[in-house]
Residue frames as a rotation matrix with the C-alpha (Angstrom) as fourth column:
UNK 1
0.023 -0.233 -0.972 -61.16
0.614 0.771 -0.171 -41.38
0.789 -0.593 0.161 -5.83
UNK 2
0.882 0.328 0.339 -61.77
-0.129 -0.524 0.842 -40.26
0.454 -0.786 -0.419 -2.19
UNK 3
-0.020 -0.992 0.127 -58.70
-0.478 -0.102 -0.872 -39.46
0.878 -0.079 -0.472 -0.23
UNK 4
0.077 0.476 -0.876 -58.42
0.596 0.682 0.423 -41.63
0.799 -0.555 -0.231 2.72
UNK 5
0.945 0.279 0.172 -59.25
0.127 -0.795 0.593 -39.67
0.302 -0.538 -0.787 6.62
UNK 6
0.653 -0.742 0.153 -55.90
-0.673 -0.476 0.566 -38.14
-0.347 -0.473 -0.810 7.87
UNK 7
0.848 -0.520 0.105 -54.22
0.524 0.789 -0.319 -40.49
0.083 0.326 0.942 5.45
UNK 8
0.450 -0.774 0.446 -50.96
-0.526 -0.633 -0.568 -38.08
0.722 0.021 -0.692 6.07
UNK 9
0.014 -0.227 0.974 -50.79
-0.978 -0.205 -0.033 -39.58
0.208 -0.952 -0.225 9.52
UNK 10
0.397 0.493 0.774 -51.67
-0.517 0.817 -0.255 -43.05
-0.758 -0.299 0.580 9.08
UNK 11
0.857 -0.249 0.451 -50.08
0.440 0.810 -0.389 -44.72
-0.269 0.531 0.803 5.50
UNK 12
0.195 -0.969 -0.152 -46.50
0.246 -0.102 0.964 -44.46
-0.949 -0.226 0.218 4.74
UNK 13
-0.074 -0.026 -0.997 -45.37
-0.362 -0.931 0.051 -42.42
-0.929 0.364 0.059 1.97
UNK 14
-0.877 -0.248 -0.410 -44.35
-0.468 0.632 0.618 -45.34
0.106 0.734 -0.671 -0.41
UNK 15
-0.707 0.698 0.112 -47.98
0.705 0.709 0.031 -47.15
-0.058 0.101 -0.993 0.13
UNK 16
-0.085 0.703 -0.706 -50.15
-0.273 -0.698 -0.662 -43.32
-0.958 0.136 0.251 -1.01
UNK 17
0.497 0.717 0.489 -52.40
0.671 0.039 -0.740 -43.20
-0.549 0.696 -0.462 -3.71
UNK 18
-0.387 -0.354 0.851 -51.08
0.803 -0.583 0.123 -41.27
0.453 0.731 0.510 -7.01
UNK 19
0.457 0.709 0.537 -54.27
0.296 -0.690 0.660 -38.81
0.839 -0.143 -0.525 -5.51
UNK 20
0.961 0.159 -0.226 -53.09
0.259 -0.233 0.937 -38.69
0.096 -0.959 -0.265 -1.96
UNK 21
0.121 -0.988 -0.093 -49.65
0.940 0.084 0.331 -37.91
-0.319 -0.127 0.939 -2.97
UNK 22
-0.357 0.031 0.934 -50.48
0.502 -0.837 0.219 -34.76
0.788 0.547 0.283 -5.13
UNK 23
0.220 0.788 0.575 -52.51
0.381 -0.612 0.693 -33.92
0.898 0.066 -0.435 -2.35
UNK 24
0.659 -0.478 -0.580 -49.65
0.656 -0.012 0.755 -33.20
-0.368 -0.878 0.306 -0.04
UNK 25
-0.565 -0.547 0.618 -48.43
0.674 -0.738 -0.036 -30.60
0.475 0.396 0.786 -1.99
UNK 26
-0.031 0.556 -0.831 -49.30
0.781 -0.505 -0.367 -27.45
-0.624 -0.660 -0.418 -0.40
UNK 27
0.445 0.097 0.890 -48.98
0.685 -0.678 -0.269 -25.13
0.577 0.729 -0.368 -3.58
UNK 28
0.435 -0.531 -0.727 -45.87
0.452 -0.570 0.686 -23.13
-0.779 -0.627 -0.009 -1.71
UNK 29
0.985 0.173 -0.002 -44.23
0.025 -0.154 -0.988 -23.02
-0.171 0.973 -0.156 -4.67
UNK 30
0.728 -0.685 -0.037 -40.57
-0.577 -0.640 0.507 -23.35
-0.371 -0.348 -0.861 -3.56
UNK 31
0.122 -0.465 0.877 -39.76
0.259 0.868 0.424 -26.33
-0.958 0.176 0.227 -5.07
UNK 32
0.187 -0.603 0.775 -39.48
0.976 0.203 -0.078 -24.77
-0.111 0.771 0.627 -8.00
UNK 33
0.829 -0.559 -0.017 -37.47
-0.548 -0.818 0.177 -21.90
-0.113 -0.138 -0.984 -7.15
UNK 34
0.542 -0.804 -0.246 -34.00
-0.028 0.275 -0.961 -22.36
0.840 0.528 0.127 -8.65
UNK 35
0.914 -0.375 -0.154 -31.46
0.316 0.421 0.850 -23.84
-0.254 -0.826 0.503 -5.91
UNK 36
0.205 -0.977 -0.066 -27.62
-0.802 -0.129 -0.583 -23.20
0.561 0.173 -0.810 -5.40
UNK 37
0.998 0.068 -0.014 -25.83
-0.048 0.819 0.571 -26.09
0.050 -0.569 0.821 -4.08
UNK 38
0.273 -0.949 0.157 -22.34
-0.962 -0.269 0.045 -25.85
0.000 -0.164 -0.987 -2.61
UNK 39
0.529 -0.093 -0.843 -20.47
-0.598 0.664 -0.448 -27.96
0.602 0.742 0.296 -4.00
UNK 40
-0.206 -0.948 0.244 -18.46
-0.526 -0.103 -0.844 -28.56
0.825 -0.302 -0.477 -0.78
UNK 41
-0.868 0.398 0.296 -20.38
-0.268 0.126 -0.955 -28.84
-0.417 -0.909 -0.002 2.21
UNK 42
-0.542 0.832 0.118 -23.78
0.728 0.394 0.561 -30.45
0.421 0.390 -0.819 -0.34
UNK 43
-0.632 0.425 -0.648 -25.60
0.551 -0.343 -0.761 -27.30
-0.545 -0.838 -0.018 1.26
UNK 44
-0.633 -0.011 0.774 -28.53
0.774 -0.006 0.633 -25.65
-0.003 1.000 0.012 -0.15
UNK 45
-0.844 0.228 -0.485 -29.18
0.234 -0.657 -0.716 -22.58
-0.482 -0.718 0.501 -1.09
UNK 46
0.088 0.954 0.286 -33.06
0.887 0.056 -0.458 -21.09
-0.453 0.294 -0.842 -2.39
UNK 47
-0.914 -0.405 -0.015 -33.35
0.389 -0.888 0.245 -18.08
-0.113 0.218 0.969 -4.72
UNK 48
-0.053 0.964 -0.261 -36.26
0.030 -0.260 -0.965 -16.19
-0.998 -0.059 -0.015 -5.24
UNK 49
-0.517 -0.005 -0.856 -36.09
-0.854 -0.068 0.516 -17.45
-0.061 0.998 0.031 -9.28
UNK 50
0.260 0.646 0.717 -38.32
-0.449 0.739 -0.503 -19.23
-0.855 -0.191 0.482 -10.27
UNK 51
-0.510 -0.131 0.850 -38.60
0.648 0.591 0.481 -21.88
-0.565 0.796 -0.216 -12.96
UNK 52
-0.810 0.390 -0.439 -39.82
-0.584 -0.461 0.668 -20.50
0.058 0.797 0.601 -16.18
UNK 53
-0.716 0.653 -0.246 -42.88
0.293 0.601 0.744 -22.78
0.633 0.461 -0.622 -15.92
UNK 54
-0.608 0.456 -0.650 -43.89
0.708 -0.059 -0.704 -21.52
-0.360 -0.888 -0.287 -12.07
UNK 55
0.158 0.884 0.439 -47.19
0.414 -0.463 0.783 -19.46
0.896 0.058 -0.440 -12.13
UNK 56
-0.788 -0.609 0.087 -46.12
0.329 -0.537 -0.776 -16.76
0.520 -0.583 0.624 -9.70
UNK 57
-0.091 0.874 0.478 -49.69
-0.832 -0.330 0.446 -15.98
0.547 -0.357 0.757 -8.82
UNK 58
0.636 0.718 0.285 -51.28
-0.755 0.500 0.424 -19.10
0.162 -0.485 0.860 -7.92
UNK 59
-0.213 -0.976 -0.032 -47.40
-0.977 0.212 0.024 -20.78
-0.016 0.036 -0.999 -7.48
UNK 60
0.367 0.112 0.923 -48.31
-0.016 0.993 -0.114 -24.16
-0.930 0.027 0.366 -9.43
UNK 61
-0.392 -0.511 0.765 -46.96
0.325 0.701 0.634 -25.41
-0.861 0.497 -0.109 -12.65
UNK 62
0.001 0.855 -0.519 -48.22
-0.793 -0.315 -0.521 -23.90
-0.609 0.412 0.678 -15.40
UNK 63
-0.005 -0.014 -1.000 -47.37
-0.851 0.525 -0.003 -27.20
0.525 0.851 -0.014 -17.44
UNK 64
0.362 0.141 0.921 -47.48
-0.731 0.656 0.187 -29.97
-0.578 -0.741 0.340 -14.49
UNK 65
0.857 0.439 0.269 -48.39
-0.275 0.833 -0.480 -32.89
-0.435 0.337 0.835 -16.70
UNK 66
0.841 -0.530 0.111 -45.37
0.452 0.574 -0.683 -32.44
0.298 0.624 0.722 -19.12
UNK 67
0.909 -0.403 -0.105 -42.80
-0.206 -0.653 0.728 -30.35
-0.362 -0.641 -0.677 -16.79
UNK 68
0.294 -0.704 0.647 -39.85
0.257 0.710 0.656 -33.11
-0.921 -0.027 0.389 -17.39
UNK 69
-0.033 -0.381 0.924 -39.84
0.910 0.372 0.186 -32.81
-0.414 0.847 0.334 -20.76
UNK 70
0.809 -0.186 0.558 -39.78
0.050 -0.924 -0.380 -28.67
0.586 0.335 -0.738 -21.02
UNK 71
0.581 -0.613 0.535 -37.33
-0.728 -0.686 0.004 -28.66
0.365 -0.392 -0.845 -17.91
UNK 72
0.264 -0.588 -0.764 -35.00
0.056 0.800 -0.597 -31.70
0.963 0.115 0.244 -18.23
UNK 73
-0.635 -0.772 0.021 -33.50
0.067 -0.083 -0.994 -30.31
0.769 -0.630 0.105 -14.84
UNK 74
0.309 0.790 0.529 -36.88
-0.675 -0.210 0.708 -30.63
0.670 -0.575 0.468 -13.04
UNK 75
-0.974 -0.082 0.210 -36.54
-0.214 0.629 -0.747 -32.63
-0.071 -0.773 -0.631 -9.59
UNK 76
-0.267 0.861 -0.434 -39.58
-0.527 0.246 0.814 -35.03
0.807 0.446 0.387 -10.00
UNK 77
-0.415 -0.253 0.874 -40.45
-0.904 0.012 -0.426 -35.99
0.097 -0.967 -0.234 -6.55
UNK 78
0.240 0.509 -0.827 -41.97
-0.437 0.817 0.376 -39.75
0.867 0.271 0.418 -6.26
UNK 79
0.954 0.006 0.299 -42.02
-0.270 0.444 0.854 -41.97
-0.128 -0.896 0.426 -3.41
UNK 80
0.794 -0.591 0.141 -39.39
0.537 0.792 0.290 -44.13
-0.283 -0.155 0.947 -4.55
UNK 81
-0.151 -0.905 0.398 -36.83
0.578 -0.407 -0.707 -40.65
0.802 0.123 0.585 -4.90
UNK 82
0.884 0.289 0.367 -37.95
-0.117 -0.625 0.772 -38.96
0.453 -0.725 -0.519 -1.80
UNK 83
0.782 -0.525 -0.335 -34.96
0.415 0.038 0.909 -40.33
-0.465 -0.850 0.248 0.35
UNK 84
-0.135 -0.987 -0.084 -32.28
0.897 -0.158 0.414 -38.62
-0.422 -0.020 0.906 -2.14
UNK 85
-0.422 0.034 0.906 -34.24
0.561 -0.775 0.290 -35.80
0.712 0.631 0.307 -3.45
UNK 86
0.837 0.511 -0.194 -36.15
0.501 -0.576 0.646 -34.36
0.219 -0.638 -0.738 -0.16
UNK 87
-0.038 -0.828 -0.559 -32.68
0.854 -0.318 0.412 -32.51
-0.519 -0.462 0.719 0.98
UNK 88
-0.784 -0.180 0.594 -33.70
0.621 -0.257 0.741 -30.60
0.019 0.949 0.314 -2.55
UNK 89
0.118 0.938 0.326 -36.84
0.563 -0.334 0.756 -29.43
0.818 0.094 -0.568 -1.02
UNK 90
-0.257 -0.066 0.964 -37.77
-0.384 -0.908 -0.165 -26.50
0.887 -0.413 0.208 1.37
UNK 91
-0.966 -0.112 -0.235 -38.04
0.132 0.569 -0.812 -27.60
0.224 -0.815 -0.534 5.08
UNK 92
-0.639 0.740 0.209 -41.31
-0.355 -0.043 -0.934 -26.81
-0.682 -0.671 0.291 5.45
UNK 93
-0.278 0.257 -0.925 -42.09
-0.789 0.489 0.373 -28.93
0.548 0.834 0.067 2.10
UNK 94
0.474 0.653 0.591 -45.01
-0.842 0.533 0.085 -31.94
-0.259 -0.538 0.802 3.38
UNK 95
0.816 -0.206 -0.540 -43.25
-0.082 0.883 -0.461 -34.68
0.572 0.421 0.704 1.39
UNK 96
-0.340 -0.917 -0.206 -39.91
-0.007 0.222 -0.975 -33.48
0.940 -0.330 -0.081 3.24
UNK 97
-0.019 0.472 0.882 -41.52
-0.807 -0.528 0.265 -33.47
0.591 -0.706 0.390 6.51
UNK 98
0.784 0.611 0.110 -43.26
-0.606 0.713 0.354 -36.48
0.138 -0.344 0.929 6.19
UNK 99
0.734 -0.487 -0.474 -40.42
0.057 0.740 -0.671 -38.10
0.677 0.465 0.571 5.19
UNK 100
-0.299 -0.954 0.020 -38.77
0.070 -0.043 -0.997 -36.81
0.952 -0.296 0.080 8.39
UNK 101
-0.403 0.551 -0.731 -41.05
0.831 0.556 -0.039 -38.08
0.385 -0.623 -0.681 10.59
UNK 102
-0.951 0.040 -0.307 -41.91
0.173 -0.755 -0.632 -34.37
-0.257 -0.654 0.711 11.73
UNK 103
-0.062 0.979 0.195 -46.25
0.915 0.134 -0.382 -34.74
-0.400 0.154 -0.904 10.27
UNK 104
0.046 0.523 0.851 -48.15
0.702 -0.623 0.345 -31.59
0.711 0.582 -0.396 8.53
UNK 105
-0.924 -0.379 -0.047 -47.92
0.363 -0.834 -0.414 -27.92
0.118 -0.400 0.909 9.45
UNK 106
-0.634 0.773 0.009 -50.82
0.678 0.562 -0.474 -26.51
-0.371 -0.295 -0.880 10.65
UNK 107
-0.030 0.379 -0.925 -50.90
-0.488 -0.813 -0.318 -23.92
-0.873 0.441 0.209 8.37
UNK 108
-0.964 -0.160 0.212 -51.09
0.018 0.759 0.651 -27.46
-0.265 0.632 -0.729 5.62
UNK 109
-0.223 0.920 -0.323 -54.38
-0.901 -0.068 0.429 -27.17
0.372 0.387 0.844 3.40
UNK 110
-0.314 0.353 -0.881 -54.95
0.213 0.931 0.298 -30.98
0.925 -0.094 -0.367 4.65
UNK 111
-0.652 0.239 -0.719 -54.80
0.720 -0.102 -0.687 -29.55
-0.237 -0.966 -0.106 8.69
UNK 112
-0.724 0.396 -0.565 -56.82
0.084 -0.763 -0.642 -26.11
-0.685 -0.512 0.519 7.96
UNK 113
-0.166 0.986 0.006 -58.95
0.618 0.109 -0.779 -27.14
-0.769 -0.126 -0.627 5.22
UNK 114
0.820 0.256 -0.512 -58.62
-0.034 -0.871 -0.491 -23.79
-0.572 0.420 -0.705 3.05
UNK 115
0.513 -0.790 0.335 -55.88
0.858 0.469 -0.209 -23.75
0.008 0.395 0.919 0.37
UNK 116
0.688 0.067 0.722 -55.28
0.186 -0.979 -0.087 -20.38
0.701 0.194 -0.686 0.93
UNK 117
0.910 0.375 0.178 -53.50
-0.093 -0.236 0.967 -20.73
0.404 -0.897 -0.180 3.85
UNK 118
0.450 -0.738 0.503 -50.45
0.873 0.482 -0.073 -21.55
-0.188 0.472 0.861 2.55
UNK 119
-0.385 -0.279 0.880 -50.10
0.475 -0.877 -0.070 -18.05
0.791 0.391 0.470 1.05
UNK 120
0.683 0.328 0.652 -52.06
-0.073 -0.858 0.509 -15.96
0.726 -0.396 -0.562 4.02
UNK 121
0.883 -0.452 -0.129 -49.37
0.379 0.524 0.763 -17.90
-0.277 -0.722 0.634 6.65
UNK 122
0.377 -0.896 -0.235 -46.52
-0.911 -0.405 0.082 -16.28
-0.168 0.183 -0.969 4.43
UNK 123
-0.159 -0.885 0.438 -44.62
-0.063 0.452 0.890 -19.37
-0.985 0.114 -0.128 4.04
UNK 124
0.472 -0.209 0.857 -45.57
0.796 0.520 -0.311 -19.85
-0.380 0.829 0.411 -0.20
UNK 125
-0.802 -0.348 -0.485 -44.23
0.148 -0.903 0.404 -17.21
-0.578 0.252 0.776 -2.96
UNK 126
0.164 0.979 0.120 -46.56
0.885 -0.092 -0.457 -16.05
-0.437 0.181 -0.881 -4.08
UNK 127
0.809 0.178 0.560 -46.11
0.519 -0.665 -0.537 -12.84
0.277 0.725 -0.630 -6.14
UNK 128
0.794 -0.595 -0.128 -42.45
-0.249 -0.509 0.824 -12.98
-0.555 -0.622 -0.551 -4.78
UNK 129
0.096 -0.995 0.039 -40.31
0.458 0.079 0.886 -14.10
-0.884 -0.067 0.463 -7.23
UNK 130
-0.045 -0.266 -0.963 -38.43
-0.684 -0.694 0.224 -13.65
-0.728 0.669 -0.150 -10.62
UNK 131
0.922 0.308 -0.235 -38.33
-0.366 0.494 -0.788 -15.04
-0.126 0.813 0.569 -13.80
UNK 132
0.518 -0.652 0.554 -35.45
0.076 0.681 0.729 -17.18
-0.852 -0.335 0.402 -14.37
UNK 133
0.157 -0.427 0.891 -34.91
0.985 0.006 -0.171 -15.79
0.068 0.904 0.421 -17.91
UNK 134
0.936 0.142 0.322 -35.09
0.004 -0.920 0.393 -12.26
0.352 -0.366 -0.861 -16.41
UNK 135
0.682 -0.635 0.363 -31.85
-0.610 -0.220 0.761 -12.76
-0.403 -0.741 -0.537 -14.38
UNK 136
0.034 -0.858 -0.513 -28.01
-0.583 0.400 -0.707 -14.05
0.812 0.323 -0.487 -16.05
UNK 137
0.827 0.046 -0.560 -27.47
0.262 0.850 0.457 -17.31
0.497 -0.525 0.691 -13.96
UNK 138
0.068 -0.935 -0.349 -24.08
0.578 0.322 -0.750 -15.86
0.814 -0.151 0.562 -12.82
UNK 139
-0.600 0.039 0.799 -25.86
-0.527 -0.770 -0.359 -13.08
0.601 -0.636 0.483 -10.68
UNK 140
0.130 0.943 -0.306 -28.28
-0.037 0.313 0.949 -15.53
0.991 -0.112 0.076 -9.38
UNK 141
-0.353 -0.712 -0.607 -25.91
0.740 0.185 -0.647 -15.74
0.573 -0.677 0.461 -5.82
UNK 142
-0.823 0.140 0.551 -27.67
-0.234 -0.967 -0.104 -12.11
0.519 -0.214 0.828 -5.23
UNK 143
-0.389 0.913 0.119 -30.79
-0.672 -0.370 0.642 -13.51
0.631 0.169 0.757 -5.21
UNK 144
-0.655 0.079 -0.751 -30.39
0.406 0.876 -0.261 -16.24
0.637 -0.476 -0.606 -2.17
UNK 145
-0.006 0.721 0.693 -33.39
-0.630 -0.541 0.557 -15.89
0.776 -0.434 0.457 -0.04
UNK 146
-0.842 -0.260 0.473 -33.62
-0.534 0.270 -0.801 -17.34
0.080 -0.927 -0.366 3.70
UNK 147
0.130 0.982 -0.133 -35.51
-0.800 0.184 0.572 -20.08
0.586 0.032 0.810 3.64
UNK 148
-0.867 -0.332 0.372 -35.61
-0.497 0.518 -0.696 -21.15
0.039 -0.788 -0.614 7.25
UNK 149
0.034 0.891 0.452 -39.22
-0.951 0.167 -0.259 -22.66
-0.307 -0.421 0.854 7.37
């Protein structure tokens, strides 16, 4: 199936294609960097750990298809959780954008075209993080990373 033209800009999240939804990922990989979440103030924070599934090179999934069912604790993003799970994503995450009316960065493989651009722009991890079995969950606090984008 062909994606429709600037369909980012034009159909509301809940009325994309299965196709045109994947294809707002930008392949940043931060969504599945392990999260802290104060328990007080609902604030969140980003480590540089990754899931045990993230492909630190090319920072996709190495299991996509059956994630859920290796990492029970996966956030599964979907139209119809975006409005209580996007807070869970990185601000410069396209689903959490869109979904805050603020449209595609223009460093967004849909705006420039190149998927690379993601990683040459600095904003994915790319060969930045750790393994999540590498690091005792109680030190993970060390490993908050600033993730202002």
């Amino acid at each position: 199936m062909t994606l429709r033209k600037n369909f980012w800009d034009t159909v509301p999240l809940d009325q994309m294609t299965p196709q045109e939804w994947e294809a707002l990922c930008d392949g940043c990989g931060k969504c599945c960097l392990n999260k802290l979440e104060d328990a007080d103030t609902g604030e969140v924070f980003f480590t540089n750990i990754a899931c045990r599934l993230l492909d630190d090179a090319t920072c996709r999934c190495s299991n996509y298809e059956i994630r859920k069912t290796i990492v029970p604790e996966c956030v599964v993003l979907t139209p119809d959780t975006i409005e209580t799970t996007a807070y869970w994503m990185p601000k410069s995450c396209a689903y959490r954008r869109l979904n805050e009316g603020r449209g595609l960065a223009d460093w967004h493989p849909l705006i420039s075209g190149d998927p690379n651009t993601v990683h040459t722009a600095g904003i994915s991890m790319r060969n930045r993080t750790l393994g999540e079995m590498s690091i005792p969950e109680e030190d993970w606090e060390d490993h908050i990373i600033d993730e202002e984008i």
